[in-house]
N, C-alpha and C positions, 0 to 999 in steps of 0.2 A: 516402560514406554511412555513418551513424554506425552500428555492428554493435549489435545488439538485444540487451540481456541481462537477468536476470532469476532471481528464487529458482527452488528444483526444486519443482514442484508434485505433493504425491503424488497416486497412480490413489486410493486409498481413505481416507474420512474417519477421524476416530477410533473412529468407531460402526459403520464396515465397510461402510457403503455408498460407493458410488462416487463420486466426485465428477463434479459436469456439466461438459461443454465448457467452458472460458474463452477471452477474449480475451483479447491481451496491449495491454496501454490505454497508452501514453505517459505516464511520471509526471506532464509538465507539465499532460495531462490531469485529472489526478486532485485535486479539490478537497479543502484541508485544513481541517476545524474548529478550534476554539479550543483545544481539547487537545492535539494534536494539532503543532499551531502553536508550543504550550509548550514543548512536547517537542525540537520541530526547533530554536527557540532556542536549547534546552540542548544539544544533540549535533551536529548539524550545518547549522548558519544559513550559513552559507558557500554549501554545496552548494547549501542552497535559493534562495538570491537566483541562482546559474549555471544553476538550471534554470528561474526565474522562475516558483516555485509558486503558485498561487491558492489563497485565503483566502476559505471558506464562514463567511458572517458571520453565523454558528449560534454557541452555545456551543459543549459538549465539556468532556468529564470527561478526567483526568488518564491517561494510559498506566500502568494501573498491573500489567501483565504484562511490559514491558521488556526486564526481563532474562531474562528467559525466550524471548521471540521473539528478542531477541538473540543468543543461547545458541546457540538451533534454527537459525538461519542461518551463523553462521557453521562449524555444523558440518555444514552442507549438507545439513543435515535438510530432507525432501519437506515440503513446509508445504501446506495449503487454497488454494485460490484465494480471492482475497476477494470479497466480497458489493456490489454499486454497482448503483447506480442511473442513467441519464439526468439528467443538470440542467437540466430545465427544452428548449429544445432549441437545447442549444448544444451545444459537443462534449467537455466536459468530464464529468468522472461524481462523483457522492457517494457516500462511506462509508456502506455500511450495515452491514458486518462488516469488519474487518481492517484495522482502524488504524494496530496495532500494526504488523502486516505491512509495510503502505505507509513509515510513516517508517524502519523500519528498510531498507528499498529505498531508500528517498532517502540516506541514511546510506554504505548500501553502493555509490551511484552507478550500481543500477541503471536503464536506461533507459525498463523497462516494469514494468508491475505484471501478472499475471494475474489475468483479472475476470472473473465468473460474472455476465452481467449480467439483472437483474429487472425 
């Protein structure tokens, strides 16, 4: 069985409230938008065709925070849980906050994401 791993998700947002529960969602789970998709082209398309990522065939604007979630990761900075949604009812989720988050987890070959779901 494949060991589950994952960013640090801090207790408290930037604004000092707490964060809610999350689950931890399987990245294969986790559907990509067009930006998104741009992004993993340019940094790590490899990874993404070994985890067979799904493509939300939505637009999506460009990752333009990057380097900075990048940054916050690999210096094991607590990061938010991101924001997802149910798609539709299958068992995959959509982006509605944390983009950024998700491809850098595909990047770092995490296996989960954690997700605050809505």
């Amino acid at each position: 069985m494949e060991k589950i791993t994952h960013y640090k998700v801090a207790d408290k947002k930037a604004n000092g409230n707490h964060n809610e529960p999350n689950h931890l969602i399987p990245i294969e789970n986790i559907l990509f938008d067009q930006g998104m998709v741009n992004k993993v082209n340019e940094v790590c398309n490899e990874v993404a065709k070994e985890k067979n990522i799904k493509v939300l065939r939505r637009g999506g604007f460009s990752l333009s925070k990057w380097d900075t979630v990048f940054k916050d990761m690999k210096d094991y900075k607590a990061l938010d849980p991101i924001i997802g949604k149910k798609f539709k009812k299958s068992k995959y989720y959509e982006v509605i906050d944390g983009r950024h988050r998700v491809v850098v987890s595909l990047y770092e070959r995490f296996t989960h994401v954690p997700v605050i779901v809505v």
